[in-house]
ChimeraX commands (.cxc) that place a marker at each C-alpha (Angstrom):
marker #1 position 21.79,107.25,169.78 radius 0.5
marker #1 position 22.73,109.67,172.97 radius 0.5
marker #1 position 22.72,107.03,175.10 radius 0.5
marker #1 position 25.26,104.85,173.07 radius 0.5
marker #1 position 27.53,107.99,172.06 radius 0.5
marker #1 position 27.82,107.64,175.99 radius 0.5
marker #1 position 28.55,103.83,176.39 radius 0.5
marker #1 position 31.05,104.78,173.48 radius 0.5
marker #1 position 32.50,107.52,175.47 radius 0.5
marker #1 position 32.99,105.30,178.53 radius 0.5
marker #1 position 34.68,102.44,176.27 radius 0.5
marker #1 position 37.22,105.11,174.62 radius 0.5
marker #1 position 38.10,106.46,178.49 radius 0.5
marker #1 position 38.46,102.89,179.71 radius 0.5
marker #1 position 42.07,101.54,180.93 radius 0.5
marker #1 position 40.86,99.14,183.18 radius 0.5
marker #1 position 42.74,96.23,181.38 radius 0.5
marker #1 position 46.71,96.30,180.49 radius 0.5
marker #1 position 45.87,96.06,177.02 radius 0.5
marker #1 position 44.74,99.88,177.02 radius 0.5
marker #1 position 48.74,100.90,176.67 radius 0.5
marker #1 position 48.87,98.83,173.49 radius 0.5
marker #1 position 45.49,99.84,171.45 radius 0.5
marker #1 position 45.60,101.88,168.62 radius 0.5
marker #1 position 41.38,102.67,168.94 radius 0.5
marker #1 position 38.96,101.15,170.60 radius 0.5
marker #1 position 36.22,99.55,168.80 radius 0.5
marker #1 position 32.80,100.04,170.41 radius 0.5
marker #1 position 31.01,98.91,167.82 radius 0.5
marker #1 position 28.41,100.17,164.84 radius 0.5
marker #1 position 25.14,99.96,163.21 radius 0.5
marker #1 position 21.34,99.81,163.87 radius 0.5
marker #1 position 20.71,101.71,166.95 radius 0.5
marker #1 position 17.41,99.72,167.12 radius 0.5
marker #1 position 18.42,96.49,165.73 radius 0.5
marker #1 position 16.22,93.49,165.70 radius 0.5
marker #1 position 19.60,91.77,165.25 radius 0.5
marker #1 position 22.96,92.24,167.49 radius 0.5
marker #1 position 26.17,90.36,165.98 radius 0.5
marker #1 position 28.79,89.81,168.80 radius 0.5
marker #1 position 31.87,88.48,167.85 radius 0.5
marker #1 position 35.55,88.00,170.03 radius 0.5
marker #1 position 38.15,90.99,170.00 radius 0.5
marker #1 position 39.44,93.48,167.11 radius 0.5
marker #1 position 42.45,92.29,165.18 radius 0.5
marker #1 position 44.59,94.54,163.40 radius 0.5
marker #1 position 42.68,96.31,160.67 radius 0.5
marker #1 position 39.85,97.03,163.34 radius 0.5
marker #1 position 42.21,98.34,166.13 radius 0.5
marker #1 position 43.56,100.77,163.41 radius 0.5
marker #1 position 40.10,102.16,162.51 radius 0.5
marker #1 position 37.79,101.45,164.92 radius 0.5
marker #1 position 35.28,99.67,163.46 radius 0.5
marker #1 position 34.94,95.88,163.90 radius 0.5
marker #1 position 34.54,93.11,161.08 radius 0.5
marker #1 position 36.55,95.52,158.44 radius 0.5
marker #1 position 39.79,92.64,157.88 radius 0.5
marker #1 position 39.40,89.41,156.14 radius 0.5
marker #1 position 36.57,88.03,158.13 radius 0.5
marker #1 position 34.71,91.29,157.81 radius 0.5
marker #1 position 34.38,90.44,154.10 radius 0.5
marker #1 position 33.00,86.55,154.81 radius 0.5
marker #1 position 30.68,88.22,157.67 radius 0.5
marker #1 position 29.50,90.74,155.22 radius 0.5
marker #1 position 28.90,88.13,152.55 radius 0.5
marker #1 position 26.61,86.04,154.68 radius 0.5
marker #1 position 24.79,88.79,155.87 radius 0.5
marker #1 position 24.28,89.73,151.97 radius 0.5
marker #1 position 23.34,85.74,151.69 radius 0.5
marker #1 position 20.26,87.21,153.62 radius 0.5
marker #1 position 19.62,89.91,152.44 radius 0.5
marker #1 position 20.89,92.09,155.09 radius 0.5
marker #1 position 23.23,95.07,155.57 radius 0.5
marker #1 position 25.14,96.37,158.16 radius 0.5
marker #1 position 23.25,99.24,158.43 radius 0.5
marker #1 position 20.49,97.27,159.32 radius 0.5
marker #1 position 21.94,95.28,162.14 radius 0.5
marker #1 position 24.46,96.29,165.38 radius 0.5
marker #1 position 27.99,94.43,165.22 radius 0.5
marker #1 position 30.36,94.53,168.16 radius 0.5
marker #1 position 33.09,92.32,169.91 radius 0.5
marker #1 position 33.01,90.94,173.42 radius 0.5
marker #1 position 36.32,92.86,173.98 radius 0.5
marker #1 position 36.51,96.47,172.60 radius 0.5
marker #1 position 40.49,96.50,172.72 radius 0.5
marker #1 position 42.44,94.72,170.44 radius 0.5
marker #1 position 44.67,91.66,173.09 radius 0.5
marker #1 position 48.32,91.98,171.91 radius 0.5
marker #1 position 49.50,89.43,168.84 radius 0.5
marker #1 position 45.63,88.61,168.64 radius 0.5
marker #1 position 46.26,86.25,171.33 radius 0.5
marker #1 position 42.82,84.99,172.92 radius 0.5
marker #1 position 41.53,87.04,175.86 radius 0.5
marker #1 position 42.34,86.75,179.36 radius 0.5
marker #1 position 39.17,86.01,181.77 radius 0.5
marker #1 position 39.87,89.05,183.70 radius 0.5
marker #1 position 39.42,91.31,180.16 radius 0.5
marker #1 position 36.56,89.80,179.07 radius 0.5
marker #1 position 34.91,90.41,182.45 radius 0.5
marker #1 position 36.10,93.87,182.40 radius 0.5
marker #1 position 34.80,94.36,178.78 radius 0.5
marker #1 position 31.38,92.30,179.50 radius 0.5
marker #1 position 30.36,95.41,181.17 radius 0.5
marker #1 position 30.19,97.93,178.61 radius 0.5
marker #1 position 28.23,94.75,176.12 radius 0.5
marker #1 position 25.85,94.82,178.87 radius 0.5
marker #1 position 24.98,98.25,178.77 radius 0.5
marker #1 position 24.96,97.99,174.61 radius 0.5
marker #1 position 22.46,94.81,175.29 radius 0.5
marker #1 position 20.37,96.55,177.59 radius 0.5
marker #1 position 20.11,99.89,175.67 radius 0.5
marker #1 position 19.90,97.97,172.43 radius 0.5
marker #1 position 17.30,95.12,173.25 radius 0.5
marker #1 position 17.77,93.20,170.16 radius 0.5
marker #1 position 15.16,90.30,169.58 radius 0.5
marker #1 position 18.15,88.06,168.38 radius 0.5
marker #1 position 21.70,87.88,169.06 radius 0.5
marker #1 position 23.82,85.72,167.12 radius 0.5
marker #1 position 27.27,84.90,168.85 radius 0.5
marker #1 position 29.60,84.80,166.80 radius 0.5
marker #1 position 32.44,82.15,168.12 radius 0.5
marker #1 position 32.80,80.18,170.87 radius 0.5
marker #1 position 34.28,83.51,173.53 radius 0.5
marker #1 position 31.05,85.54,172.50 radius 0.5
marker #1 position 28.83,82.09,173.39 radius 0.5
marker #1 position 30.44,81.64,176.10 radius 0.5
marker #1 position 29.19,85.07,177.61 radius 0.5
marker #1 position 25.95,83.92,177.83 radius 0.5
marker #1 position 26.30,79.99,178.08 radius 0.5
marker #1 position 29.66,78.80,179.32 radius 0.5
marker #1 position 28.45,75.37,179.49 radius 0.5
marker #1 position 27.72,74.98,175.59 radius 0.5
marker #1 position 30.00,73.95,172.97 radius 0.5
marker #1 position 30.61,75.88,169.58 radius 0.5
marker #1 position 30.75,72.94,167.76 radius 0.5
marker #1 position 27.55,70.95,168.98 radius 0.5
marker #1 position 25.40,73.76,169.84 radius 0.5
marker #1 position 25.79,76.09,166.51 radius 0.5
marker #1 position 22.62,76.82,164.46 radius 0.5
marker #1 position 20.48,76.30,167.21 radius 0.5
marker #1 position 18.03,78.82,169.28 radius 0.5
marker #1 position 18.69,79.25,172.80 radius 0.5
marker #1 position 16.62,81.81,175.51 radius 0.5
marker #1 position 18.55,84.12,177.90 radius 0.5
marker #1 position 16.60,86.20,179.57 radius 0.5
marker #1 position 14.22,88.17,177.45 radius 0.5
marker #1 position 16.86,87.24,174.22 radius 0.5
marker #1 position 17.16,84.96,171.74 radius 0.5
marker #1 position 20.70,83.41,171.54 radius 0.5
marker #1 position 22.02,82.06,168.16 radius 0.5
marker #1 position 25.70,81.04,168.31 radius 0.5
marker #1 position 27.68,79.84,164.80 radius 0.5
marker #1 position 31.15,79.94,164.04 radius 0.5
marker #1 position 33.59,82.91,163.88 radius 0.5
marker #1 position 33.70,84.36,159.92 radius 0.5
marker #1 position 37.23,83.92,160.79 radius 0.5
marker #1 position 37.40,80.03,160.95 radius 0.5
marker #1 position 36.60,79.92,157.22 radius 0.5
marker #1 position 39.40,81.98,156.67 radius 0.5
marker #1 position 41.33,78.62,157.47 radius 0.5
marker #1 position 38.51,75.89,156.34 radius 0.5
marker #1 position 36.66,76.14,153.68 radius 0.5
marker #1 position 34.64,73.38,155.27 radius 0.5
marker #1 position 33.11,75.82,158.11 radius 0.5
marker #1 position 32.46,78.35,155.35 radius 0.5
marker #1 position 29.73,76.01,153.66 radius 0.5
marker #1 position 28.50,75.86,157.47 radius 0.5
marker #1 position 28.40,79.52,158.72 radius 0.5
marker #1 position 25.88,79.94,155.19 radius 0.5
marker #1 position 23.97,76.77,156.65 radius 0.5
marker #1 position 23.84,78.32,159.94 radius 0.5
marker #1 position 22.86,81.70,158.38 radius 0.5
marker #1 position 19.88,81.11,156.48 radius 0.5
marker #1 position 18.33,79.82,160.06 radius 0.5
marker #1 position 19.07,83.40,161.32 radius 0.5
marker #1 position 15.70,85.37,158.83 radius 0.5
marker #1 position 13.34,81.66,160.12 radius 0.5
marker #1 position 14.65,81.93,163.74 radius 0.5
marker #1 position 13.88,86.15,163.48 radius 0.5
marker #1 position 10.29,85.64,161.86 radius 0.5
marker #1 position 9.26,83.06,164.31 radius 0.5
marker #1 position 10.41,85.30,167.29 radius 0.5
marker #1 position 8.53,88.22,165.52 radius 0.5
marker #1 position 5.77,86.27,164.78 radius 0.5
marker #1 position 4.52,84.90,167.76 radius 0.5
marker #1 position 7.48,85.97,170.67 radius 0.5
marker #1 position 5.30,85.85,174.08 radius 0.5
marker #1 position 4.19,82.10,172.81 radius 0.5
marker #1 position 7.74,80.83,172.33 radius 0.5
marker #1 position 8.84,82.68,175.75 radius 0.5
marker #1 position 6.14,81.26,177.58 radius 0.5
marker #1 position 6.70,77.35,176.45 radius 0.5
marker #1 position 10.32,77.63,176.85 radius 0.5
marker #1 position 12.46,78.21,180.01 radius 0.5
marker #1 position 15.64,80.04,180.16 radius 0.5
marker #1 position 18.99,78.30,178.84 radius 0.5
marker #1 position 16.58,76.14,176.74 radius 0.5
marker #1 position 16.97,75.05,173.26 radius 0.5
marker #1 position 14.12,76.13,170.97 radius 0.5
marker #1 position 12.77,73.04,169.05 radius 0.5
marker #1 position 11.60,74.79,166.28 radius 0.5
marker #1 position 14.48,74.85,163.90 radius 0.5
marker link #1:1,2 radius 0.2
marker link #1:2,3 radius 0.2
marker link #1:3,4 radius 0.2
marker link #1:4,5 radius 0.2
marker link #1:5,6 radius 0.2
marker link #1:6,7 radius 0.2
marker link #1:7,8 radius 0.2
marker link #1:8,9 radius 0.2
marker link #1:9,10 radius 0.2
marker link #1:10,11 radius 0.2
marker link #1:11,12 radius 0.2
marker link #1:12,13 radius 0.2
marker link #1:13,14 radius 0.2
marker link #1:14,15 radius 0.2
marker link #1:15,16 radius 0.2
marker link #1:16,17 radius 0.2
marker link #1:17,18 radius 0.2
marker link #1:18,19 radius 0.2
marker link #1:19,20 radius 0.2
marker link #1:20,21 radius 0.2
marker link #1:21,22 radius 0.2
marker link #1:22,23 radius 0.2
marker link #1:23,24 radius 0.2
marker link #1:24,25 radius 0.2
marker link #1:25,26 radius 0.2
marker link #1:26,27 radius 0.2
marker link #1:27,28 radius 0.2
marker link #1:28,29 radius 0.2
marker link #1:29,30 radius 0.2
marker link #1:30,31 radius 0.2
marker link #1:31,32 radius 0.2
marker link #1:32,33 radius 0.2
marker link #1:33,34 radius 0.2
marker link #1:34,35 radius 0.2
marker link #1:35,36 radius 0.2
marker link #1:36,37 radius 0.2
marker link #1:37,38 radius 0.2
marker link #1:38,39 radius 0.2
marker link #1:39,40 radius 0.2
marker link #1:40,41 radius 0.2
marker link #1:41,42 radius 0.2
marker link #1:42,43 radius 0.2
marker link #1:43,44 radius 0.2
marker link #1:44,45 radius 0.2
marker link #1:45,46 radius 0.2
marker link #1:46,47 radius 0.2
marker link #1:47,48 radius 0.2
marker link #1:48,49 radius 0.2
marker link #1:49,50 radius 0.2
marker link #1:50,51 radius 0.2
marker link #1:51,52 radius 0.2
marker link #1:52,53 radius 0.2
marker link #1:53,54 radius 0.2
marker link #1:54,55 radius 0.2
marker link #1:55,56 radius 0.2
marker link #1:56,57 radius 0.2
marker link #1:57,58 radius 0.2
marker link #1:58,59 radius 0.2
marker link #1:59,60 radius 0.2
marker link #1:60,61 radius 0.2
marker link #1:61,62 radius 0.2
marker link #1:62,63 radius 0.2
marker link #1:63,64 radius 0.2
marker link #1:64,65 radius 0.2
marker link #1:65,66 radius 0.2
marker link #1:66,67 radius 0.2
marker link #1:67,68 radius 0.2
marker link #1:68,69 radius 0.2
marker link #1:69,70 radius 0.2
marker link #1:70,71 radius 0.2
marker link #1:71,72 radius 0.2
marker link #1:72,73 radius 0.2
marker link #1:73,74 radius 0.2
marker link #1:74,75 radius 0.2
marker link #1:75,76 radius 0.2
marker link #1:76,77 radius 0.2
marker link #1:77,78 radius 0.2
marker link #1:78,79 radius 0.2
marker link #1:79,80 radius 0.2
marker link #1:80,81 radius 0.2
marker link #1:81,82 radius 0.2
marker link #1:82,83 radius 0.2
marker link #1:83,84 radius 0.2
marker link #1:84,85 radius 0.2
marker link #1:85,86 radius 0.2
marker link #1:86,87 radius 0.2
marker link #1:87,88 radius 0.2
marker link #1:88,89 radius 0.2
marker link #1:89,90 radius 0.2
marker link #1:90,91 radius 0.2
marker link #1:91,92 radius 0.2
marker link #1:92,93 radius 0.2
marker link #1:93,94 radius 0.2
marker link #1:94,95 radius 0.2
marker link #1:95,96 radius 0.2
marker link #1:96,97 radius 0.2
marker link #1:97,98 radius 0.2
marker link #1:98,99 radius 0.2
marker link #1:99,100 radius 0.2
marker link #1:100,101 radius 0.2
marker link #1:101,102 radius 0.2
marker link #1:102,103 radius 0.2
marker link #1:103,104 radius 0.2
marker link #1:104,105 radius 0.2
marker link #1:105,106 radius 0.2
marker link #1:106,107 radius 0.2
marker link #1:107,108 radius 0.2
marker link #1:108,109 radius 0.2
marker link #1:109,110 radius 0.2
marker link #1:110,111 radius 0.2
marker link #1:111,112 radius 0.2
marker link #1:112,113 radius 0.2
marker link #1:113,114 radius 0.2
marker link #1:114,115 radius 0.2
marker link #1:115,116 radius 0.2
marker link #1:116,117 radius 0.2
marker link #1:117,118 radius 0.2
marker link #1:118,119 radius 0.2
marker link #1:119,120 radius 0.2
marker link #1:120,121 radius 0.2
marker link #1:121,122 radius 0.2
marker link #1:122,123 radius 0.2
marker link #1:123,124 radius 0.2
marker link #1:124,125 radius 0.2
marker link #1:125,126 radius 0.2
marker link #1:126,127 radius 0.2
marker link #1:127,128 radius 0.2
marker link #1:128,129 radius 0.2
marker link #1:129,130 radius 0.2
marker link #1:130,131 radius 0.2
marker link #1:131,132 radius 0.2
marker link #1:132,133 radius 0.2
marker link #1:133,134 radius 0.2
marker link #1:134,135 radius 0.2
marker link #1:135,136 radius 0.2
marker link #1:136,137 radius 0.2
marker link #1:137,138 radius 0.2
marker link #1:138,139 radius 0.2
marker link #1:139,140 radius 0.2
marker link #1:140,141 radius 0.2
marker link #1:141,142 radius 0.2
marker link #1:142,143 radius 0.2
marker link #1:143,144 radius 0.2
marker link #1:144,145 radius 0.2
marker link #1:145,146 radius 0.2
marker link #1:146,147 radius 0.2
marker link #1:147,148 radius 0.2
marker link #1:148,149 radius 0.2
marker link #1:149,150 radius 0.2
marker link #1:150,151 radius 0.2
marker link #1:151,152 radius 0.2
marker link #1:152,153 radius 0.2
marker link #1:153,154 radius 0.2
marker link #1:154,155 radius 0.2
marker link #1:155,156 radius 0.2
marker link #1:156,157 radius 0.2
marker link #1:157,158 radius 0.2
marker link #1:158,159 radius 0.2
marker link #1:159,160 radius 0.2
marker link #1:160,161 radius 0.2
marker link #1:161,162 radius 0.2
marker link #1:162,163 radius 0.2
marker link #1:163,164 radius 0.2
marker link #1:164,165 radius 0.2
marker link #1:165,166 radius 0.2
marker link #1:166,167 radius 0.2
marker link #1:167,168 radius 0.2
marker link #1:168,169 radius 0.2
marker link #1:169,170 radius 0.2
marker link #1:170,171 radius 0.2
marker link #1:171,172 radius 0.2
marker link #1:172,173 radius 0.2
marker link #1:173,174 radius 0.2
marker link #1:174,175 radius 0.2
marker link #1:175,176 radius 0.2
marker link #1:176,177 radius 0.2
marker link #1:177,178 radius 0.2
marker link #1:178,179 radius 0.2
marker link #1:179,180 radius 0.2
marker link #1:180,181 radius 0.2
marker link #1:181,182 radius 0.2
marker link #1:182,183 radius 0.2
marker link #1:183,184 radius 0.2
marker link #1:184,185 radius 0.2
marker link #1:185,186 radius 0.2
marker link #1:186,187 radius 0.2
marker link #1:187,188 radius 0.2
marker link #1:188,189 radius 0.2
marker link #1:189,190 radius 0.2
marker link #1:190,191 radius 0.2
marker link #1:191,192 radius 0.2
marker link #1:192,193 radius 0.2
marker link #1:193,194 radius 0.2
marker link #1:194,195 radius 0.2
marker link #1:195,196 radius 0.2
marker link #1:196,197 radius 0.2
marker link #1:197,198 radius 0.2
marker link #1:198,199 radius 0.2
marker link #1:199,200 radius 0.2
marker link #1:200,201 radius 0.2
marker link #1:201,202 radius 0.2
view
């Protein structure tokens, strides 16, 4: 918990991006300090920026819902943003910001080592596949590194379709399988499959 009081420090001192001038509070992130389960999602909008704590707007309240869907809570799992400063108007992030940002989610992934991340959006998949596509490649297990990868949606998107709601709960009951497999039998599944690969067991 020391160690990420310190990344937290580091995030709060940053100014490395324009953006600094216009932030209200950062927004680190919160939650499990050993989670089997790290949530990354874009950038903090405006409820986050004021409080500094990510997912607490709108989307918060889907993301928390399909966490409840199984049977988690946020306690039990870490949720941060690929950018820890809220970009002015909510526009999307600038290449430069998100490599400036990437930084401090390394040192969270590192200290963290969560046996799952699930991306949350197409910026935060992006981060670790730039090739792959939200749309084709969501519900689906992916290696990087020593990681499992599991991108869906953005809880925002079903603010605006109720279609992609009824697919971020598809997508999130293959987050407890995908976890119990990984659990289950992790040096097997590392060993067949080579980084950047799909998983075929889903």
């Amino acid at each position: 918990m020391f160690k990420l009081k310190n990344i937290e420090k580091k995030i709060n001192n940053c100014t490395a991006c324009q953006i600094h001038q216009f932030r209200n509070k950062t927004v680190p992130g919160e939650g499990n300090s050993t989670p089997d389960i790290m949530l990354i999602g874009e950038a903090p909008g405006k409820n986050e920026d004021l409080q500094g704590k990510p997912f607490i707007g709108a989307a918060g309240k889907i993301l928390d819902q399909l966490l409840s869907s199984i049977n988690l809570e946020r306690n039990q799992v870490f949720i941060t943003n690929l950018m820890k400063c809220r970009p002015p108007s909510n526009r999307d992030p600038l290449d430069i910001e998100i490599s400036n940002c990437s930084n401090f989610l390394n040192e969270q992934i590192n200290l963290l080592q969560p046996k799952m991340i699930v991306t949350l959006g197409r910026f935060s998949l992006s981060k670790f596949f730039p090739e792959k596509l939200i749309g084709r490649d969501r519900g689906k297990l992916f290696k990087w590194k020593n990681i499992f990868i599991y991108p869906v949606y953005h809880p925002a998107a079903a603010l605006r379709n109720s279609n992609m709601k009824m697919k971020l709960e598809q997508d999130f009951l293959g987050i407890p399988k995908s976890l119990q497999k990984i659990k289950v039998n992790p040096n097997t599944i590392q060993n067949k499959y080579k980084e950047n690969e799909q998983l075929s067991f889903l």
